[in-house]
N, C-alpha and C positions, 0 to 999 in steps of 0.2 A: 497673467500677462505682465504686472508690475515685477516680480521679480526676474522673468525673463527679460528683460529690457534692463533693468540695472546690471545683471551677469556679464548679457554683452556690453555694456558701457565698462564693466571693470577691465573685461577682457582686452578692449580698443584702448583705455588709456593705460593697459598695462605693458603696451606694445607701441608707446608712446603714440597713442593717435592714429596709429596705420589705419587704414580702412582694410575691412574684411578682405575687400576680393586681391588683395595684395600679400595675402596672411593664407597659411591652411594649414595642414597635419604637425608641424613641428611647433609652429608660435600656439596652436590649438593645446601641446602636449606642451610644451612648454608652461604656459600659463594652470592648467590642471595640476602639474607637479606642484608647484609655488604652492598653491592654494592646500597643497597637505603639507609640505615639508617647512614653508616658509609660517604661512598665514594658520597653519596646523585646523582647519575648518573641518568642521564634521564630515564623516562620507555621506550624507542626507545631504549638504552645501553643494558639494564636488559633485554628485550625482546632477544635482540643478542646472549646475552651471555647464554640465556636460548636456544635457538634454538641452538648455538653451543654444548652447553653439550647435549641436546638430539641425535644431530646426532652423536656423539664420542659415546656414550653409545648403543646407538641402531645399526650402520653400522661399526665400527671400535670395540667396546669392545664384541658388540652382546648379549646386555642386555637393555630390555627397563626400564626406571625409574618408579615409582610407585609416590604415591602421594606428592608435592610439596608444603607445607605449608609457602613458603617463603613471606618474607612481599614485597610487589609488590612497586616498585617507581610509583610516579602518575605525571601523565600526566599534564603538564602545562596548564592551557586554558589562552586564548591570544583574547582578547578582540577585537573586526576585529576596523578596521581605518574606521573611520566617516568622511566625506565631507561634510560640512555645504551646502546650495543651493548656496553660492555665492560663495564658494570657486569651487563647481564644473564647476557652470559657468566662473571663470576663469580659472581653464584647458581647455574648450573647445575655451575659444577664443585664445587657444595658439595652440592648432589643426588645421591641413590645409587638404584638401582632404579626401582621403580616409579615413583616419585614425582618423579624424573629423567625418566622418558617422558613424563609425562603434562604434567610442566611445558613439554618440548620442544615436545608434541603442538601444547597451547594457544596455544605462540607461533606458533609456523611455520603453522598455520592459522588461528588468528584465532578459536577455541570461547572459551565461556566456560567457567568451570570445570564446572558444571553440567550444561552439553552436552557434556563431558571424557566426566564421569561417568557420565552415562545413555548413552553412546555403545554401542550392541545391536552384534555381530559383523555380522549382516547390512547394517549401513549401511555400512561399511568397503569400500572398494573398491579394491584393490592396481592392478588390469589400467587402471584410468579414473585412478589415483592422486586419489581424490578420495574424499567424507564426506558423507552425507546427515547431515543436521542435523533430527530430528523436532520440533516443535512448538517451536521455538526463541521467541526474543525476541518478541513479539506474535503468538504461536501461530502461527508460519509456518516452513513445512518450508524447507530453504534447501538449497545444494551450497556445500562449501569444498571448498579445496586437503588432500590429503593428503600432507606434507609428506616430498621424498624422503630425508633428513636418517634420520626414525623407522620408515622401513619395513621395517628387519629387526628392531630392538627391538620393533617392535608385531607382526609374525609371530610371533615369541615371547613373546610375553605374548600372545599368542592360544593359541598350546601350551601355556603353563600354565595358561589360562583353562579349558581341552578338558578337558585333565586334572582338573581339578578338578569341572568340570560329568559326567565320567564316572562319577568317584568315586560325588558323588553320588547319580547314576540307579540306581548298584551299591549303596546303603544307602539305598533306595529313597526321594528326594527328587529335585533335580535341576529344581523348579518354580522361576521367576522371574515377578516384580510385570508385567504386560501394562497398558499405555497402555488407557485407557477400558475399555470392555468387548467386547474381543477375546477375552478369557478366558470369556464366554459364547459367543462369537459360533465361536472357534475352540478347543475346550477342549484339544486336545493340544499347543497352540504354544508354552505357557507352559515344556515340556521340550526342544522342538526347539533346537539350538544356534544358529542364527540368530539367534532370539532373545534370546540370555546379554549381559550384559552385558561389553562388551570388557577393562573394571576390575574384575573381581567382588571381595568381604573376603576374607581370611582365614578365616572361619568363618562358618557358618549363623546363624540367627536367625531368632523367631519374630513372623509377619508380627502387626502388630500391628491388623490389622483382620478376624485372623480367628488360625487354632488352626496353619494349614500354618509349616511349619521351610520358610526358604527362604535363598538365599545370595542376598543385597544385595549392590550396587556398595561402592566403598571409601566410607568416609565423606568427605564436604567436608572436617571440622574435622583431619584426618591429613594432606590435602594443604597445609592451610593452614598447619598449623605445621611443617610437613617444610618450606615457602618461608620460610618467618618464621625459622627456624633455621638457613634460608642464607645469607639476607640478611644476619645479623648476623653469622654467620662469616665473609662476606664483605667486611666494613666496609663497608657500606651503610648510612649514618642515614638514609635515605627509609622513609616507613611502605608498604614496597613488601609485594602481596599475589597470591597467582595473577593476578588480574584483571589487574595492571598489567603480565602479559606478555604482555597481548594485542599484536599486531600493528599495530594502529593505533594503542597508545599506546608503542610504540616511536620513540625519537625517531628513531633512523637508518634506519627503514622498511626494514633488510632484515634478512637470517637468520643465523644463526650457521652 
């Protein structure tokens, strides 16, 4: 709300004071061009300040805008961070544990972090070496490689995952967060191990859209500074992050 309300104050005193309902489609185009050719503002700004005049004109003035010929700011593009093969093999040997697997996992398959994380026991498939990927990048289920490199470190971090999901059902919890409403549709699934997540925390927590104690995956922000904390042990000045060990931003395209 705060930055729509300054947008429109830049836009009234950049039109010296006028009031809106005396202003429309040319002072509206008007004031958008400035803001890329003059004030040279990101197109993320210009976008703002265009979404803020449409809703002042359509729900407060009660007029919708007509066409908008303003010249558009353009979008930066930003080159992603490349890791040579040896530079990435030194972040992993500054990796310990968990967080050593799961960076291995990301590379050697090609997951995002995020699909690291939500990665369920049942999509794992040891005998096919390969990883169902649920609702990935534009909501689309996908197959990657499951990388022969991590297949005994992820058998093991599936035993301590078991263990942990056991505990649980034994201090009677043991429920995990189910995709859409599965959790209606199948109510005991949310305990069955299939389901657990292959990374689960260290400890419970309570689901925050309702009252159940449940054990969440690891968090992103633990992976993300367990790589940050590599990289620099590593003498690495690239602003290198889990993402940039994906697989196709590897510049030497193969595996460690």
């Amino acid at each position: 709300m705060g930055g729509r309300i300054r947008r429109n104050t830049q836009f009234i005193y950049f039109h010296g004071k006028r009031h809106p309902k005396e202003m429309g489609e040319d002072e509206v185009t008007a004031f958008l061009t400035d803001l890329a050719t003059r004030q040279k503002v990101s197109a993320s700004t210009q976008n703002q300040a265009l979404s803020a005049l449409l809703f002042l004109y359509r729900h407060v003035i009660g007029r919708d805008l007509g066409r908008l010929p303003a010249v558009r700011a353009r979008r930066k593009r930003r080159l992603p961070v490349v890791l040579t093969r040896q530079e990435v093999a030194g972040v992993f040997g500054h990796l310990e544990g968990v967080h050593h697997l799961i960076a291995t996992l990301l590379y050697g398959s090609g997951l995002r972090l995020m699909e690291g994380l939500w990665l369920r026991v049942k999509d794992i498939d040891f005998g096919y070496d390969q990883i169902t990927v649920r609702d990935g990048k534009g909501a689309k289920d996908r197959m990657t490689m499951l990388p022969g490199p991590v297949k005994d470190a992820l058998r093991e971090q599936l035993r301590t995952a078991r263990e942990l999901h056991q505990m649980d059902l034994r201090q009677g919890h043991g429920s995990v967060e189910l995709p859409y409403a599965l959790a209606r549709k199948y109510p005991n699934a949310s305990r069955e191990w299939g389901w657990q997540f292959a990374f689960p925390a260290n400890s419970r927590s309570r689901d925050p859209r309702g009252t159940e104690i449940r054990r969440h995956h690891i968090h992103p922000t633990a992976v993300q500074r367990a790589v940050k904390r590599a990289v620099r042990a590593a003498g690495i000045h690239k602003p290198a992050t889990p993402h940039t060990l994906l697989l196709r931003h590897a510049s030497s395209g193969g595996r460690l």
